[in-house]
C-alpha positions as CSV (number, residue, x, y, z in Angstrom):
1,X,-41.7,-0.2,9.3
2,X,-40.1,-3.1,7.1
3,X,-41.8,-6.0,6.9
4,X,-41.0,-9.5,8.9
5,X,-38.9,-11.7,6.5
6,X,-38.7,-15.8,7.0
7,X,-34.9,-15.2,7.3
8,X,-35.6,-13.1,10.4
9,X,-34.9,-14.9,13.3
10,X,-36.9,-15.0,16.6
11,X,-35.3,-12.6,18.7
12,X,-35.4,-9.5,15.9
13,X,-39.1,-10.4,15.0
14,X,-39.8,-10.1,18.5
15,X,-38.3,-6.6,18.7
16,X,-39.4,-5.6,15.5
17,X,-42.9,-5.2,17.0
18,X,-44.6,-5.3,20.6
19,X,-47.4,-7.2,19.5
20,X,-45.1,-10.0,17.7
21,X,-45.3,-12.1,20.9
22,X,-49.1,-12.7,20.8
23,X,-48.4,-13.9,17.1
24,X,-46.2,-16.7,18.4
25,X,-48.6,-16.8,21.5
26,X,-51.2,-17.6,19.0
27,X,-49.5,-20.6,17.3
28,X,-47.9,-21.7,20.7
29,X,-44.6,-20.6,20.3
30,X,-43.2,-19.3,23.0
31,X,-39.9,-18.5,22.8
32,X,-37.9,-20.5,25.6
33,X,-35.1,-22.2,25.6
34,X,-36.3,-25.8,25.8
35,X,-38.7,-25.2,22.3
36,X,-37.6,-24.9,18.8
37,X,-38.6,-21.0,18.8
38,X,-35.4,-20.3,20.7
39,X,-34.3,-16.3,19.9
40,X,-31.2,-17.4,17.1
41,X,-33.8,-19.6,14.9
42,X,-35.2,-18.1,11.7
43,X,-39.0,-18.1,11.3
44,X,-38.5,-20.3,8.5
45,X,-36.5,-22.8,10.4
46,X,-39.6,-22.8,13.4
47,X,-41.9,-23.1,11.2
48,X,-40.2,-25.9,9.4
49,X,-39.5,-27.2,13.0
50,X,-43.5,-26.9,14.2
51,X,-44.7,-27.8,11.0
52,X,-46.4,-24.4,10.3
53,X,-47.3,-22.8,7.3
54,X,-44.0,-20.8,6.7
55,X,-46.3,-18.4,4.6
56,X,-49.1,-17.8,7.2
57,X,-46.6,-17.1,10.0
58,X,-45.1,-14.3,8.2
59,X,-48.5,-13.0,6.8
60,X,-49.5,-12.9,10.3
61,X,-46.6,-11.1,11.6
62,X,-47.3,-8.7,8.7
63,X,-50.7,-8.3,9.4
64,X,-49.3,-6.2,12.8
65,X,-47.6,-3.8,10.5
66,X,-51.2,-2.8,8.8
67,X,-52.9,-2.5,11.9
């Protein structure tokens, strides 16, 4: 399985994996439509947006593909 990217966006990380949700779950993120993790935004833009590490979001996601 490829690997989640920052310039992934929201909505393709989420059907990249089933688990992905509990990622975003995890850094309270989730997903609607009034939040900045709305399905078009990039992971780099919500974790500019959230002020997350950009780096530990996508190791995280990653982390789902080695489990």
């Amino acid at each position: 399985m490829e690997e989640f990217t920052p310039e992934m966006t929201v909505e393709a990380a989420m059907a990249h994996h089933p688990k992905a949700r509990w990622v975003f779950a995890a850094y309270q993120l989730q997903g609607c439509s009034q939040c900045a993790a709305s399905g078009d935004e990039t992971l780099a833009e919500v974790a500019e947006g959230y002020g997350i590490a950009l780096e530990k979001l996508v190791g995280d996601l990653n982390s789902l593909l080695t489990a």
